[in-house]
C-alpha positions as a Markdown table, in Angstrom:
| # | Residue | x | y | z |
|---|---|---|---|---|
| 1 | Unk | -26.3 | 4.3 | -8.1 |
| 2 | Unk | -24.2 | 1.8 | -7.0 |
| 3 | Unk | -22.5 | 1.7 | -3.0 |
| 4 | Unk | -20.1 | -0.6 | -1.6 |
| 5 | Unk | -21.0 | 0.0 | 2.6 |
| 6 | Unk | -18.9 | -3.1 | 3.6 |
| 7 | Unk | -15.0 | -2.9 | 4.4 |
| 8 | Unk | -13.0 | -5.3 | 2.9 |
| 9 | Unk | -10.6 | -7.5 | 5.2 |
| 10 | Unk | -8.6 | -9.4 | 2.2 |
| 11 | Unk | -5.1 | -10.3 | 2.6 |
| 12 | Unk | -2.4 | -9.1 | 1.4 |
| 13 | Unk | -1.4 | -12.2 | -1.1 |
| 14 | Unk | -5.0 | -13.0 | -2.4 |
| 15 | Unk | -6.9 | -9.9 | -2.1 |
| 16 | Unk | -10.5 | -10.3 | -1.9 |
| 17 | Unk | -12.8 | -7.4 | -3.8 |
| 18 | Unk | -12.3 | -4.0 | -1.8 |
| 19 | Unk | -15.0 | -1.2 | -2.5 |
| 20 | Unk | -13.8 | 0.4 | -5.2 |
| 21 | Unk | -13.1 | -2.4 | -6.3 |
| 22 | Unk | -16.7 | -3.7 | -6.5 |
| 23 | Unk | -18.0 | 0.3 | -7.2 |
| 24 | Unk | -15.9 | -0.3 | -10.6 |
| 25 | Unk | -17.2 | -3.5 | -11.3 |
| 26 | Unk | -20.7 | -2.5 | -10.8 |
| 27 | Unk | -19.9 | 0.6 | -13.2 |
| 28 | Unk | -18.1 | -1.3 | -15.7 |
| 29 | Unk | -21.4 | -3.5 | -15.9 |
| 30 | Unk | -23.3 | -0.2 | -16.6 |
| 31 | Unk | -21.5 | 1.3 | -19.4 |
| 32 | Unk | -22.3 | 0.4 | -22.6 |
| 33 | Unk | -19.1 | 0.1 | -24.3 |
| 34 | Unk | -15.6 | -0.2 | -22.8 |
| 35 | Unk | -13.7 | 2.0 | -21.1 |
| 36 | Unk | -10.5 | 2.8 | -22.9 |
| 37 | Unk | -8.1 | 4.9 | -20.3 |
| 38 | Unk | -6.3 | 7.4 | -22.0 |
| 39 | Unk | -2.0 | 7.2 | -21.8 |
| 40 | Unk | -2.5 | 5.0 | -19.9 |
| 41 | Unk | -0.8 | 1.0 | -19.9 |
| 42 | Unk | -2.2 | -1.3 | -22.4 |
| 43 | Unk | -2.8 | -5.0 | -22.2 |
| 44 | Unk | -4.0 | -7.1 | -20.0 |
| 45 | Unk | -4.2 | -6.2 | -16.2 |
| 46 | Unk | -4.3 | -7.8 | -12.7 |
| 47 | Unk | -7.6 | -7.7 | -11.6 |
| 48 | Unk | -6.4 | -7.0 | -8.0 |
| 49 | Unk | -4.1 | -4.1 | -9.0 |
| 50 | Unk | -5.3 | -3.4 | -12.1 |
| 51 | Unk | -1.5 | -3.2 | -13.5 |
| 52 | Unk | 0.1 | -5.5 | -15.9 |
| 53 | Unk | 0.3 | -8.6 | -14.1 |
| 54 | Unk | 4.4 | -8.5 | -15.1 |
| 55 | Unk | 3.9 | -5.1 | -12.8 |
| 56 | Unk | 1.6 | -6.4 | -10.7 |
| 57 | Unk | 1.9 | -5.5 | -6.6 |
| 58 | Unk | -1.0 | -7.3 | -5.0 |
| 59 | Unk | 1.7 | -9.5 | -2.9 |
| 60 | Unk | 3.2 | -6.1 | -1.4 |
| 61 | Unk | -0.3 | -4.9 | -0.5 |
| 62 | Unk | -0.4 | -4.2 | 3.5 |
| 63 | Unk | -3.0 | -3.5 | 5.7 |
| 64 | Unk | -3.2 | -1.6 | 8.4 |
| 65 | Unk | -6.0 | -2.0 | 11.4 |
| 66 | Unk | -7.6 | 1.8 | 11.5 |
| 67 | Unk | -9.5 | 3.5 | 14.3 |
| 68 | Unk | -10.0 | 5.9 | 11.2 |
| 69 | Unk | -12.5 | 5.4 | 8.5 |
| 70 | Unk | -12.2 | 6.6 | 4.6 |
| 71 | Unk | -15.7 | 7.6 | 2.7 |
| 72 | Unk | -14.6 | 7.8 | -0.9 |
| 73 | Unk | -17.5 | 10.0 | -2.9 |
| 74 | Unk | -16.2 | 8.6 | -6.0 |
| 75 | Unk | -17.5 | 10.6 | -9.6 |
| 76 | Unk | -18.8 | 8.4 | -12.5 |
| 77 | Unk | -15.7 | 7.3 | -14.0 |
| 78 | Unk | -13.7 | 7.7 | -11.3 |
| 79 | Unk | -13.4 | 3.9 | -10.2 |
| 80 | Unk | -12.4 | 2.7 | -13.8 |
| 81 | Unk | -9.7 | 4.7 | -14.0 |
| 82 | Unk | -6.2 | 2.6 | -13.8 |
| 83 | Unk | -4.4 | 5.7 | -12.4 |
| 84 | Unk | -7.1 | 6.1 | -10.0 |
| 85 | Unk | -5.5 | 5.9 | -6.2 |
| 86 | Unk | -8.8 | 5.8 | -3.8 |
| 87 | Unk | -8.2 | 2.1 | -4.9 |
| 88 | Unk | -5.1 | 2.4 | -3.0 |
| 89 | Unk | -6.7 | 3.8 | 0.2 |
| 90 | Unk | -8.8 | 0.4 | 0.0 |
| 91 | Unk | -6.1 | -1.8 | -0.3 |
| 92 | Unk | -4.6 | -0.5 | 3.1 |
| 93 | Unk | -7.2 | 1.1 | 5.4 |
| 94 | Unk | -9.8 | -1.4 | 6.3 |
| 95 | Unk | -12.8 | 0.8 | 7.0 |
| 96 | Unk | -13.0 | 2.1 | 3.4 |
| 97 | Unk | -16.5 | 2.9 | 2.2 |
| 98 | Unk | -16.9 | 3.8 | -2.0 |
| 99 | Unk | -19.8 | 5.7 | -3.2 |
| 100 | Unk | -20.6 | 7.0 | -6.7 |
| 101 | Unk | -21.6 | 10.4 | -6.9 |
| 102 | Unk | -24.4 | 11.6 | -8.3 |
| 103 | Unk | -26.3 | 14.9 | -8.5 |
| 104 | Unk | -30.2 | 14.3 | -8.8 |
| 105 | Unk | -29.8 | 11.3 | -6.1 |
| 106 | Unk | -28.4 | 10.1 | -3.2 |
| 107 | Unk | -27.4 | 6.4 | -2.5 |
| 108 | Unk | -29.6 | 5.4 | 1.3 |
| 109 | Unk | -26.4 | 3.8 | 2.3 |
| 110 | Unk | -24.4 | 6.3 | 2.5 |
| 111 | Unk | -27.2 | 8.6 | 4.6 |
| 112 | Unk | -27.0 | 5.6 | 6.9 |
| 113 | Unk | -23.4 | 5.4 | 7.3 |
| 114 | Unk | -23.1 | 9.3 | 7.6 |
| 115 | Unk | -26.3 | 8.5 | 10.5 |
| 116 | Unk | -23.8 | 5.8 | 12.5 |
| 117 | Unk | -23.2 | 7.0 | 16.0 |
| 118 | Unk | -20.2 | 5.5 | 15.8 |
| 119 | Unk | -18.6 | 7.9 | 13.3 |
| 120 | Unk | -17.6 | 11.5 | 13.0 |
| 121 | Unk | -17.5 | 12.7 | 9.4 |
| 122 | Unk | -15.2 | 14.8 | 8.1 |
| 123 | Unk | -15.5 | 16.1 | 4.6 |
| 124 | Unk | -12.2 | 17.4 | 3.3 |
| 125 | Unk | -12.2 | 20.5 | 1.5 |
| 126 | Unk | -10.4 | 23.4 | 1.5 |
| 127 | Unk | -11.4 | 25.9 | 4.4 |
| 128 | Unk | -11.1 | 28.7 | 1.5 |
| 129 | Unk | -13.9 | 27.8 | -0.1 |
| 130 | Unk | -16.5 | 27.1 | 2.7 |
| 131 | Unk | -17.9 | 28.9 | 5.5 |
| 132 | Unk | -15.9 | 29.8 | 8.7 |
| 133 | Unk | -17.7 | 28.7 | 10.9 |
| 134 | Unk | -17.8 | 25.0 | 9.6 |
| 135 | Unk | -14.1 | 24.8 | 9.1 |
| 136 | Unk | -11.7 | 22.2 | 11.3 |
| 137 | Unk | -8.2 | 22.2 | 11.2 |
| 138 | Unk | -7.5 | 19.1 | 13.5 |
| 139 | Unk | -9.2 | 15.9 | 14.2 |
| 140 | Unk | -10.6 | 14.5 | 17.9 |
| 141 | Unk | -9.3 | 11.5 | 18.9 |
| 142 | Unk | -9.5 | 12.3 | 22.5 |
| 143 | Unk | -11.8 | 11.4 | 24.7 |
| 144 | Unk | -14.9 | 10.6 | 22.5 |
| 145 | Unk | -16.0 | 7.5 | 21.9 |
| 146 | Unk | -16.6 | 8.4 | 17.9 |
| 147 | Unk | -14.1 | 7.0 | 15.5 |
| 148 | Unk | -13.1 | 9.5 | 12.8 |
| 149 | Unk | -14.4 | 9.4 | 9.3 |
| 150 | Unk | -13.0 | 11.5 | 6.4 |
| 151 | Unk | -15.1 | 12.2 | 3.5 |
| 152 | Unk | -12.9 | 12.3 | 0.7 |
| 153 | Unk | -14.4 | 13.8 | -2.8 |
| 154 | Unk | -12.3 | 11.6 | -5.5 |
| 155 | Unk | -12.8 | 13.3 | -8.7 |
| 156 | Unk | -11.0 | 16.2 | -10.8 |
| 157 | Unk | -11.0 | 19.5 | -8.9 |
| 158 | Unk | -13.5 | 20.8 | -11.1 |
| 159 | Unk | -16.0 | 18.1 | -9.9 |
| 160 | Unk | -14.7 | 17.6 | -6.5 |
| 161 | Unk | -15.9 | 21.6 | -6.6 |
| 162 | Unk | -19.2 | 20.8 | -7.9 |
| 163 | Unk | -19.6 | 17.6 | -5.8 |
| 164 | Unk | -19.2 | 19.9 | -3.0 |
| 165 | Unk | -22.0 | 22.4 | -4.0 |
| 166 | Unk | -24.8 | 20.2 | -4.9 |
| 167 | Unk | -24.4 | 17.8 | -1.9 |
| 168 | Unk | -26.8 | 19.0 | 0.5 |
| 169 | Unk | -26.5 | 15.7 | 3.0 |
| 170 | Unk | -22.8 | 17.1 | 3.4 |
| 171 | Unk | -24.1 | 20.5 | 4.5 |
| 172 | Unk | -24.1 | 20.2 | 8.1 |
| 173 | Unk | -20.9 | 18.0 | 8.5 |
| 174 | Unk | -17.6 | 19.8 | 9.7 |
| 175 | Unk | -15.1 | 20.3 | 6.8 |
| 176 | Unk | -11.5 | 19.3 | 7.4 |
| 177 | Unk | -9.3 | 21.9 | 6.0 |
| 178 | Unk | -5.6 | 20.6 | 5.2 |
| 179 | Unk | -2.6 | 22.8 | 4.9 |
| 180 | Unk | 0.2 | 20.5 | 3.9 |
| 181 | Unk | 3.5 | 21.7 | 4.0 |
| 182 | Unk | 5.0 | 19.2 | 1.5 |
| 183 | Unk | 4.9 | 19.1 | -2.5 |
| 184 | Unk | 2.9 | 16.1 | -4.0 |
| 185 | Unk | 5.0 | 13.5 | -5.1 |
| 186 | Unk | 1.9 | 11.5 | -7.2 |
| 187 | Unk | 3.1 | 11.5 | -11.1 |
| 188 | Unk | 0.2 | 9.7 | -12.9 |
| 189 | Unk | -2.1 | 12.8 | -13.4 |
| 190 | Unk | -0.6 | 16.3 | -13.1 |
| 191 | Unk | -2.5 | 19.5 | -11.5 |
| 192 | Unk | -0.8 | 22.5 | -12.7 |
| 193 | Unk | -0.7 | 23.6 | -8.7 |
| 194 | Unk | 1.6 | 22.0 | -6.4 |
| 195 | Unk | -0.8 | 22.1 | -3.7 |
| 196 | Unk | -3.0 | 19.9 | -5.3 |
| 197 | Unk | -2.7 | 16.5 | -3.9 |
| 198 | Unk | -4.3 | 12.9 | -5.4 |
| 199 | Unk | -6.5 | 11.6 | -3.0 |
| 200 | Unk | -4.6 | 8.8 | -1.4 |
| 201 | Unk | -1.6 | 11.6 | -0.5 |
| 202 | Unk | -5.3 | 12.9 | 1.0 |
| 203 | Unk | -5.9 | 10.4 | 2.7 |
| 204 | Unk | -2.3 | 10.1 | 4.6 |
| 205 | Unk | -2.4 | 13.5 | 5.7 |
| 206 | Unk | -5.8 | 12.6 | 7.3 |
| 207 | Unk | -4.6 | 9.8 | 8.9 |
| 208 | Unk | -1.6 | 11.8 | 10.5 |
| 209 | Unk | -3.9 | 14.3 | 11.7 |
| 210 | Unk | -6.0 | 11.2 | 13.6 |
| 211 | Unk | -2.7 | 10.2 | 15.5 |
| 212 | Unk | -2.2 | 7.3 | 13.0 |
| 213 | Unk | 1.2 | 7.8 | 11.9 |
| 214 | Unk | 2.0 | 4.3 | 10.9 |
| 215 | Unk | -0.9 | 3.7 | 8.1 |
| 216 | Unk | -0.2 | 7.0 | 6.7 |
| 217 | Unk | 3.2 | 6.2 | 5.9 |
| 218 | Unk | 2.5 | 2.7 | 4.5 |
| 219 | Unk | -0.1 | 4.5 | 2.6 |
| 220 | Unk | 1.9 | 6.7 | 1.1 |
| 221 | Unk | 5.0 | 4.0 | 0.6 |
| 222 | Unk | 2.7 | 1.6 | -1.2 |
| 223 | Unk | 1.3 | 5.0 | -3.3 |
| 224 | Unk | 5.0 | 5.5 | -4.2 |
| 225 | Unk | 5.4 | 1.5 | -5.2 |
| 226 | Unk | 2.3 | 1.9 | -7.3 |
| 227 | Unk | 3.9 | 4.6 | -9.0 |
| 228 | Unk | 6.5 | 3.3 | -10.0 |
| 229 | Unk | 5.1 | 0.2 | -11.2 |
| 230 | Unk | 2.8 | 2.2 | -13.3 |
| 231 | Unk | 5.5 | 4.4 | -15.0 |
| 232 | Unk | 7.9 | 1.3 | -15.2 |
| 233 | Unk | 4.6 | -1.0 | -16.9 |
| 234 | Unk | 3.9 | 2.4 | -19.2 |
| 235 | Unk | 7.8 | 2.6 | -20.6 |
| 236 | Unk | 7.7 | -1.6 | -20.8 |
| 237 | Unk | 10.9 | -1.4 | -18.1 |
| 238 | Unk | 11.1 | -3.9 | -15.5 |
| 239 | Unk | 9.9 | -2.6 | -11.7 |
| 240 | Unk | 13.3 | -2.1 | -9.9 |
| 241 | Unk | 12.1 | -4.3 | -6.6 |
| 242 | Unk | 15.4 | -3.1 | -4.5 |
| 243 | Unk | 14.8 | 0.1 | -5.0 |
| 244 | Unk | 13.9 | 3.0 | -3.0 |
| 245 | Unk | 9.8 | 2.8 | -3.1 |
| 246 | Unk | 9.9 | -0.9 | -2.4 |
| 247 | Unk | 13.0 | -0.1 | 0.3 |
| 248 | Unk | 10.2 | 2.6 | 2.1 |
| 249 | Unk | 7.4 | 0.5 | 1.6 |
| 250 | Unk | 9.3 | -2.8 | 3.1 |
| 251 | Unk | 10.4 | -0.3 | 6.5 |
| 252 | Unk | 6.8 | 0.7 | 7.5 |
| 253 | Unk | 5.2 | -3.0 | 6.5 |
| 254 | Unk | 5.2 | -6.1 | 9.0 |
């Protein structure tokens, strides 16, 4: 099993490999023949991105100093997926960790990094399906010296469900239970249930909960640029750079 423990701390015009970006390139060096994304783009793509590089947004990446951290429990083909957005969660929040997930094992790493007095994990799941009595529905950021960190299951609900089950080192952690009053936006891949959001919209609603309005809006501007690039790259039409995504991404960045 591969694990990425260290943050990255690349800039926003020559990003440096995050940790999904190095989970995916130590699962692409695994698989034994390539991964071909389905409906996806074709061609060539950035390597910081992963778009077309005429698409590419690497230079509108921006990063956001956290208190919070992001634990990504990433399933197996999870990182080479182009429409994947933990990679997006990376590219802003330092203090990302990415993990591949698997049932019969656990990576040391991660027990360590759950271990670190430093943190307070979080898995995020809904409150429906677990216990009562382990259910949260807001985050400390008062007066504890722990920094939050969210535990965020990336894979298709089906396995996010199973992930959930046969992880027993998650089994005394609190679990975060969202209720989001907003529709997702994300366009790339569809759950039949508005409800259901991709894990970087996740991962802003997290953040808002830790006081950290600021990152989750970038987050969720620089989701909305992706977006677009992707759907502009997938229909070979030029990215509209004045328009609204970049407009919303450009207010919330420095």
């Amino acid at each position: 099993m591969s694990v990425m423990p260290v943050p990255s701390r690349a800039t926003a015009h020559s990003p440096e490999p995050h940790a999904v970006s190095r989970l995916r390139t130590a699962r692409l060096a695994r698989s034994a023949k390539p991964f071909l994304a389905r409906g996806g783009i074709k061609g060539e793509r950035c390597a910081g991105c992963r778009l077309l590089p005429s698409h590419c947004i690497c230079r509108f990446r921006s990063i956001v100093p956290t208190q919070s951290g992001m634990c990504l429990l990433m399933a197996d083909i999870e990182p080479l997926k182009p429409s994947n957005t933990g990679w997006l969660i990376a590219d802003v929040v330092p203090d990302t960790f990415a993990f591949g997930w698997a049932r019969t094992e656990v990576d040391p790493a991660l027990l360590t990094l759950l271990a670190d007095p430093q943190w307070q994990p979080y898995v995020v799941f809904p409150g429906e399906f677990v216990a009562p009595e382990r259910v949260v529905q807001s985050v400390e950021t008062q007066g504890t010296s722990k920094r939050p960190l969210f535990i965020l299951l990336d894979a298709t609900w089906p396995e996010a469900r199973k992930m959930f089950r046969k992880s027993p080192y998650l089994n005394n952690l609190p679990v975060l239970s969202l209720n989001p009053e907003q529709v997702s936006r994300y366009q790339l891949r569809r759950s039949r249930r508005g409800d259901h959001f991709c894990t970087s919209e996740v991962a802003s609603l997290c953040l808002d909960l830790a006081a950290e309005p600021h990152a989750a809006k970038t987050l969720q501007a620089y989701l909305d640029v992706y977006t677009h690039h992707y759907v502009q790259a997938k229909h070979q039409l030029p990215p509209a750079l004045d328009g609204a995504e970049h407009a919303a991404l450009k207010a919330v960045s420095p």
